[in-house]
C-alpha positions as CSV (number, residue, x, y, z in Angstrom):
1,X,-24.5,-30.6,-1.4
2,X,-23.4,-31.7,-4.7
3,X,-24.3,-29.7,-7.5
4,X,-24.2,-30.3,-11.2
5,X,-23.7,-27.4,-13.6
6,X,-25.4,-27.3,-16.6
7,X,-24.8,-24.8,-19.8
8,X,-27.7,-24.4,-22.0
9,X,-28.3,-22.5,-24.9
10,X,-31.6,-21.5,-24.3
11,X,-33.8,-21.0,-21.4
12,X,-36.2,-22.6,-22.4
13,X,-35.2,-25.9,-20.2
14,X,-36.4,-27.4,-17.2
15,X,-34.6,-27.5,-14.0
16,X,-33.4,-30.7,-12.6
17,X,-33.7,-31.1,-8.7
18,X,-30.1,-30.1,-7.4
19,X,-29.0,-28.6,-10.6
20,X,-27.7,-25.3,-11.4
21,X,-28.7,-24.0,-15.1
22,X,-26.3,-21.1,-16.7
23,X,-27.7,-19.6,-19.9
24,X,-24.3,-19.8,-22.5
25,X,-25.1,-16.1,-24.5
26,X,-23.4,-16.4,-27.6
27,X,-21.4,-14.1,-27.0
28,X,-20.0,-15.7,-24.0
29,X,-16.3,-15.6,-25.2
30,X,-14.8,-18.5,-23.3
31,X,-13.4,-21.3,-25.7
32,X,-15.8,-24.3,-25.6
33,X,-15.6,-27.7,-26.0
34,X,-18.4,-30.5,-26.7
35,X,-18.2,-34.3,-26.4
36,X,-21.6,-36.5,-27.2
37,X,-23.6,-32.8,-27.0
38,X,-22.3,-31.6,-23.6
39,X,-20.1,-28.9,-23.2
40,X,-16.9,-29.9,-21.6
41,X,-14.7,-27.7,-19.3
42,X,-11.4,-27.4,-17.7
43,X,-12.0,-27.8,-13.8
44,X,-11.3,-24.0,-13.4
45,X,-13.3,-23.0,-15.9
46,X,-16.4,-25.2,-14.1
47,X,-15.6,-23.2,-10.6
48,X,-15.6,-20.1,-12.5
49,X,-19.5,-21.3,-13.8
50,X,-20.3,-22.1,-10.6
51,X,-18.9,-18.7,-8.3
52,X,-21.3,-17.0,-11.1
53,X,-25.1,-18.9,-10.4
54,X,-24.6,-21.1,-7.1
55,X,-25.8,-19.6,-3.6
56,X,-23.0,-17.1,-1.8
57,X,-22.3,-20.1,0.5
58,X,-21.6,-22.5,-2.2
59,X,-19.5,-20.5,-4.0
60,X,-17.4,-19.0,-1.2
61,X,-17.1,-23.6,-0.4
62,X,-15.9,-24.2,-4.1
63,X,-14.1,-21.1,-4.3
64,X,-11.7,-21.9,-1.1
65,X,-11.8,-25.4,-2.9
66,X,-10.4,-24.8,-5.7
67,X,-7.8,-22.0,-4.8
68,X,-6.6,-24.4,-2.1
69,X,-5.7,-27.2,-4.5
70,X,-4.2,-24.5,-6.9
71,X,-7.1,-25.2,-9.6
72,X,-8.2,-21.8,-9.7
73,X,-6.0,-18.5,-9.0
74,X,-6.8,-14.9,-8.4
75,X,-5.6,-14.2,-11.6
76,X,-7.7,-16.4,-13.2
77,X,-10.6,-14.9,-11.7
78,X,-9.3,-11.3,-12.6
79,X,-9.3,-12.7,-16.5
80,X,-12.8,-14.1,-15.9
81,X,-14.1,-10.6,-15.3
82,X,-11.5,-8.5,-18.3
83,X,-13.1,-10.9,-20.6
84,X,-16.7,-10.3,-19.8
85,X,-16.6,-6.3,-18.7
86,X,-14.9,-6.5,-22.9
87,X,-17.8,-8.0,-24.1
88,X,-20.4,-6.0,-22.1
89,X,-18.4,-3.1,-22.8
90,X,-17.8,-2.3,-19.1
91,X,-14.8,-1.2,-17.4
92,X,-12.6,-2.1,-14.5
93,X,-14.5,-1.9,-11.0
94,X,-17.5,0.0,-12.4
95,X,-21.2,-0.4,-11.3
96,X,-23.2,-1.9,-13.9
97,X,-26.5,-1.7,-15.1
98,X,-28.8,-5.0,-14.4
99,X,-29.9,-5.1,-18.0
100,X,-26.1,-5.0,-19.0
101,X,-25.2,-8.4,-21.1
102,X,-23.3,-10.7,-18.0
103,X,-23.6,-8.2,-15.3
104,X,-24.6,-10.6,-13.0
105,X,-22.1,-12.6,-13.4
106,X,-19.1,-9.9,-13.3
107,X,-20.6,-8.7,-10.0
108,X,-20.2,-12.3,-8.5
109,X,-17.2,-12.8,-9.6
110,X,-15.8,-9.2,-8.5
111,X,-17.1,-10.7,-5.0
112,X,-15.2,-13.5,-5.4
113,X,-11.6,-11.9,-6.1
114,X,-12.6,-9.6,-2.8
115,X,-13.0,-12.6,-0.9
116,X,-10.1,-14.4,-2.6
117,X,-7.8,-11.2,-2.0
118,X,-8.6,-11.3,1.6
119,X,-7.4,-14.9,2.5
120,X,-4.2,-14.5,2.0
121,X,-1.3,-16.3,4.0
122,X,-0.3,-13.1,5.2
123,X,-3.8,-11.6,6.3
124,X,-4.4,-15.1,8.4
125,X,-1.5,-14.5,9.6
126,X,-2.5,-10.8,10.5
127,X,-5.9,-11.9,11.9
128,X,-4.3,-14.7,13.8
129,X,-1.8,-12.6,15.7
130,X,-5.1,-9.8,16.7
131,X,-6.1,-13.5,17.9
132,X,-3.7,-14.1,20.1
133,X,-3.8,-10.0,21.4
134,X,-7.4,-10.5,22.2
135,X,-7.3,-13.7,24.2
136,X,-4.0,-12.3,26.3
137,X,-1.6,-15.8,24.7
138,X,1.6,-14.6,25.7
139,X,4.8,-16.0,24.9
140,X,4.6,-16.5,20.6
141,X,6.8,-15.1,18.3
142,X,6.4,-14.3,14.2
143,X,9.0,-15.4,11.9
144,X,11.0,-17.4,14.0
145,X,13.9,-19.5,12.4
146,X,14.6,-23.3,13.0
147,X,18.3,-25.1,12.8
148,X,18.7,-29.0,13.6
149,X,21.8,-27.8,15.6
150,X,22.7,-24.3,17.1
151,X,25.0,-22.8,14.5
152,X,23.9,-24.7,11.4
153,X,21.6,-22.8,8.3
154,X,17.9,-23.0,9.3
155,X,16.1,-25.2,7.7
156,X,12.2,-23.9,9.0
157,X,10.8,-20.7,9.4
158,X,7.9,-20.7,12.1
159,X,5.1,-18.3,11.4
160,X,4.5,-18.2,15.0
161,X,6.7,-20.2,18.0
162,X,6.7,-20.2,21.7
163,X,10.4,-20.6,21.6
164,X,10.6,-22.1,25.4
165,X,7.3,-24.7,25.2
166,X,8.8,-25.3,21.6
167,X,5.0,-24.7,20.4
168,X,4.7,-24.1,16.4
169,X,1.6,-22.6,15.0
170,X,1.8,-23.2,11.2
171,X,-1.0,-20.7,8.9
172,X,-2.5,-21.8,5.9
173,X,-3.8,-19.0,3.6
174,X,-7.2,-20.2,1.5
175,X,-4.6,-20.8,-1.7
176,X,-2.4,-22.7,0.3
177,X,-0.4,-25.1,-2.1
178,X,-1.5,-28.6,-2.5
179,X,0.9,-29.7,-5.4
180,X,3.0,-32.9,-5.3
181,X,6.0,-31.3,-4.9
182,X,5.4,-28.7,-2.1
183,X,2.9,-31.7,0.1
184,X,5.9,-33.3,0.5
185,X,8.5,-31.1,0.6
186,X,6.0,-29.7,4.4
187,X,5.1,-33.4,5.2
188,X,9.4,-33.7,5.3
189,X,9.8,-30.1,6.9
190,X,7.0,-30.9,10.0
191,X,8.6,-34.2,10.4
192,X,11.8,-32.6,11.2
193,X,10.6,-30.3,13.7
194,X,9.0,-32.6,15.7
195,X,12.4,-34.8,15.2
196,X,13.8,-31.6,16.9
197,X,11.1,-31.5,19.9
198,X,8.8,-28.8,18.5
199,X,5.2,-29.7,19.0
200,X,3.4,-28.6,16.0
201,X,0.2,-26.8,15.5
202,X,-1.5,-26.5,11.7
203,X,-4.6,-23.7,11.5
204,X,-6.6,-23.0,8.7
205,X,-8.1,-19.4,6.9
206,X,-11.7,-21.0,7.8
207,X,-10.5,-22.1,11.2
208,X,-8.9,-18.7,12.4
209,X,-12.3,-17.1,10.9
210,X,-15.3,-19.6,11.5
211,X,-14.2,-21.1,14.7
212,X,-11.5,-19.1,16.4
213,X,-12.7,-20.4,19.8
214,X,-11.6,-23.9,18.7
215,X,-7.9,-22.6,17.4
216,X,-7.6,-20.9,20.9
217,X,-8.5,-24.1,23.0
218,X,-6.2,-26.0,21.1
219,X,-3.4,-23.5,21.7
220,X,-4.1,-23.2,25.5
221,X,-4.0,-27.0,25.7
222,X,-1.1,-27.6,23.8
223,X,0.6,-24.9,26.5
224,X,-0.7,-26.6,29.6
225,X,0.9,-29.9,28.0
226,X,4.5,-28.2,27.3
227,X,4.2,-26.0,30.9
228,X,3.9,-29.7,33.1
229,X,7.5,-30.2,34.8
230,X,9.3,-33.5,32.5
231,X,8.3,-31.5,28.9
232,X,9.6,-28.4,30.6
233,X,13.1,-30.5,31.1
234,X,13.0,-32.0,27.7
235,X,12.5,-29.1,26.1
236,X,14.5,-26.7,27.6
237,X,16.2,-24.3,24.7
238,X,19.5,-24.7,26.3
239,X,19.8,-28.5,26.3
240,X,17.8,-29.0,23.0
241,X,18.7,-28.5,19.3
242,X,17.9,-24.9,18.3
């Protein structure tokens, strides 16, 4: 649903269908801006409104929004909550009282740099190899290192491979880049593998978490495609680049 985020600074307003209102106390120490009476924000500063008033599940869909197109980081979020526990006179990763100026807020958005913290590249990673365990996939590798020619400098690392079906499984953390430079720098990387025979596999934080039964179908059919006789022959390590 789309929402629109709206600063006021009183309460005494009325609320718009679809519309999120967030009191501005005065002494709400993030810098402001106005244009034609509305407050204008950086993009991150707008996520960081809206991880503090929307509902759990909207927060948690701009949150993994934002820190997958590198608008918001955890650091960010980590200042968000210094500069309000300073003004409410808090203190790092203590319970507050509801009547304490911006607790509220500070308690979402100590939620959200949990739930940030635990989508790294690294813990999909973790979760996706407990996957693997659990549904008995044999056969994949972590780390596994990828030369256009035996002998030459790699120029892929796979975070998981079935090195004889040449099957890649690429993870992608929640703050997985999205800038210029990196898209295609990994478009020009995936092209090469497949140049190289490697049939290539791309799973997502929400995937490996939301829909695991989806990632695991998609594996097993991607290895009954590799395991028929001519892509066994075609791919065979010892006659292919490796």
């Amino acid at each position: 649903m789309p929402v629109l985020l709206a600063r006021v600074p009183t309460k005494r307003c009325r609320r718009l269908p679809d519309t999120l209102l967030r009191v501005r106390h005065s002494t709400d120490p993030a810098p402001r801006r106005f244009s034609g009476g509305l407050l204008c924000q950086q993009p991150k500063d707008a996520v960081l409104d809206i991880i503090q008033v929307a509902s759990p599940t909207d927060a948690k869909g701009w949150l993994d929004w934002a820190l997958q197109r590198s608008i918001l980081t955890q650091s960010d979020i980590a200042a968000a909550i210094a500069r309000l526990e300073r003004v409410s006179g808090g203190t790092p990763n203590t319970p507050l009282r509801r009547s304490t100026v911006g607790a509220h807020a500070i308690t979402r958005l100590r939620l959200a740099l949990e739930y940030a913290r635990g989508g790294t590249r690294s813990e999909a990673e973790r979760i996706l190899r407990a996957l693997l365990q659990r549904e008995s996939i044999v056969g994949f590798v972590g780390d596994v290192p990828v030369s256009s020619q035996p002998g030459e400098r790699p120029f892929a690392r796979l975070d998981f491979a079935h090195v004889p079906l040449k099957i890649a499984i690429e993870v992608d953390g929640r703050a997985f880049h999205t800038s210029s430079k990196d898209f295609e720098r990994d478009r020009e990387r995936q092209n090469q593998l497949v140049a190289v025979g490697w049939l290539v596999l791309r799973v997502t934080w929400s995937m490996i978490n939301e829909d695991p039964g989806s990632v695991v179908r998609d594996i097993h059919r991607a290895m009954r495609l590799r395991a028929t006789p001519a892509h066994r022959n075609q791919n065979d390590p010892s006659k292919g680049p490796f």
